[in-house]
N, C-alpha and C positions, 0 to 999 in steps of 0.2 A: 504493500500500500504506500510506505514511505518513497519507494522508485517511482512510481505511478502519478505518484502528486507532485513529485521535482519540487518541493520548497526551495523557493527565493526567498536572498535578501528581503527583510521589510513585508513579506508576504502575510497576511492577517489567515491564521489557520486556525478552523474551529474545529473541535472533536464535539461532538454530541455525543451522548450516553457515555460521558468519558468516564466512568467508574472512580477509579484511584491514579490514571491519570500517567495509565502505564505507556499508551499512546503516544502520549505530549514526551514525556521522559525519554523515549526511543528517539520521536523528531528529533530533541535538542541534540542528541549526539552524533545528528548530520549537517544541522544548522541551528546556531546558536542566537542568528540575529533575523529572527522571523518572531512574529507577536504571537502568540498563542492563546486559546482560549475554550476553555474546556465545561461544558454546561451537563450535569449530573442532577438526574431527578430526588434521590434519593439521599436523605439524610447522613447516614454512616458513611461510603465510598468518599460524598463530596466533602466530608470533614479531613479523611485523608489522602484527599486530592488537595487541598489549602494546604495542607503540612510537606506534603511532596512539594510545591509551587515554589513556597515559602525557602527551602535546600533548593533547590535547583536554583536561585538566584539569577531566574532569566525572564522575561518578560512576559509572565502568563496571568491571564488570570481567570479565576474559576466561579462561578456562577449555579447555585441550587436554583434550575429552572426546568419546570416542563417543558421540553423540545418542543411539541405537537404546537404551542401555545406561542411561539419565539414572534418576536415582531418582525415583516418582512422588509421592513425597510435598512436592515442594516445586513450589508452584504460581506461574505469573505472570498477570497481568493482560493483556497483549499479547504476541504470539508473531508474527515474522515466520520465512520458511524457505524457503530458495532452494535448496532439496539438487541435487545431482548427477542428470544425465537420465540415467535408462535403465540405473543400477548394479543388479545384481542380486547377492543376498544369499544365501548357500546355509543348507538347513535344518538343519547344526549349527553353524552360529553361536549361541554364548551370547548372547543378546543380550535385555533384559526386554521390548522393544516383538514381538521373532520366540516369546519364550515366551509371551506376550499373546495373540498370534493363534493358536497352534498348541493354546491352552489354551480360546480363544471359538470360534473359525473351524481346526480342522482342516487342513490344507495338501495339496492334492493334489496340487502337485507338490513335488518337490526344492529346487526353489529361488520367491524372491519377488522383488518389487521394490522397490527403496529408498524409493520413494515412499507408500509404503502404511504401510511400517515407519516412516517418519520421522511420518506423520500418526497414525498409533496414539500415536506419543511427545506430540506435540501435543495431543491431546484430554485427554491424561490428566495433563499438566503445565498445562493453560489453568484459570484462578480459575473460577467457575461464571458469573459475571457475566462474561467476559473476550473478548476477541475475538483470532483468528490469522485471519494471510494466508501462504497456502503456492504457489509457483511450480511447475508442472508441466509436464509433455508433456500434450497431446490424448489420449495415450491410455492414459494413467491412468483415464482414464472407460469405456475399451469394453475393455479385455483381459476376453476371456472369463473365463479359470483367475482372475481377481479379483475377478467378481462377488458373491459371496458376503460379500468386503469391502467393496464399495459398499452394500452391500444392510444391510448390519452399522449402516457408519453415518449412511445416509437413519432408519433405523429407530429407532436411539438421539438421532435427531434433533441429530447434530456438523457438516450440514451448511449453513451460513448460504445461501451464494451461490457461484455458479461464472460466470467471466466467461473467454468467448472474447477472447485478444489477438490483436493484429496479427501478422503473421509478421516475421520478422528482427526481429523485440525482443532479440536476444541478437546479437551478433557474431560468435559462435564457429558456428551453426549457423541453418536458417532453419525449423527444424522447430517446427510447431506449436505453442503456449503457450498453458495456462488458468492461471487463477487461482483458487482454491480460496478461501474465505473461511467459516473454523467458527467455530461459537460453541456455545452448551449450550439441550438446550429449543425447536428448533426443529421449528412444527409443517408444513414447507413449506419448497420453495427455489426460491431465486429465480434464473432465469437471464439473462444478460444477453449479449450478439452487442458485443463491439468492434471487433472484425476490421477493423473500416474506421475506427474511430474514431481517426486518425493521422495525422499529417503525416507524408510519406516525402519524405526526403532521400535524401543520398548516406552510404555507408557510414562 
């Protein structure tokens, strides 16, 4: 993700659902002179994502906010996003990313998926020049009731790249994983098979 997003100098990079802010930690030790900014819904991680911020002594800072909820008028230049698999979102949630869709795309059902909701935030907080990498399940791409949001944004061209990863990339689970890669203005995407492209160890 850190090759993919090329941080420059000066470049305003946001992590959403940045946990403890292990993200942000990894950037700085490819670039040290980019602004960083790390927004964590949850209480516990984002007390020790301020403590990590605080040691690293580099230009971050960290924010307890609902993603879904983010105001679109303040834009960054790089966006990584590692949201929660499989949360789903009921449809009176105030939320500006669930008004977004229910105001473009209609909802036929009750409820949606976090995934969708966090990437609508993304596209509309990414600079026009800017590039995001977002973490997902496999089947963020084929849920039927979400076609229409796929379809939404092949169409508005938010789609750069989608790359198959390897299984067990995560510890907690060995479910599937894509990699979503948007940017603005794309007329085509490109897809890419890594699924094998791995060295497996032991857990």
């Amino acid at each position: 993700a850190i090759k993919l997003l090329d941080i420059q100098d000066g470049d305003r990079v946001a992590d959403y659902f940045t946990g403890r802010a292990s993200f942000i930690r990894e950037c700085i030790t490819h670039n040290l002179n980019a602004k960083y900014y790390g927004f964590e819904m949850c209480d516990f991680p984002s007390v020790i994502a301020l403590i990590r911020a605080e040691l690293l002594k580099s230009e971050i800072e960290i924010g307890q906010v609902n993603v879904l909820s983010m105001d679109y008028g303040k834009k960054y230049d790089k966006i990584f996003a590692n949201y929660p698999f499989g949360v789903r979102v009921t449809s009176t949630e105030n939320s500006n990313a669930l008004q977004f869709m229910n105001k473009n795309l209609p909802m036929s059902k009750r409820v949606a998926f976090m995934d969708w909701l966090a990437n609508i935030t993304i596209v509309n907080t990414l600079d026009t020049d800017g590039k995001a990498v977002a973490i997902t399940t496999a089947g963020t791409l084929f849920r039927g009731d979400e076609k229409d949001i796929r379809k939404y944004f092949i169409e508005n061209g938010y789609i750069n790249t989608i790359i198959a990863l390897p299984t067990g990339m995560f510890e907690t689970t060995r479910i599937s994983t894509i990699m979503l890669v948007f940017s603005h203005n794309n007329q085509s995407v490109r897809f890419v098979d890594a699924r094998q492209i791995c060295t497996k160890g032991r857990r």
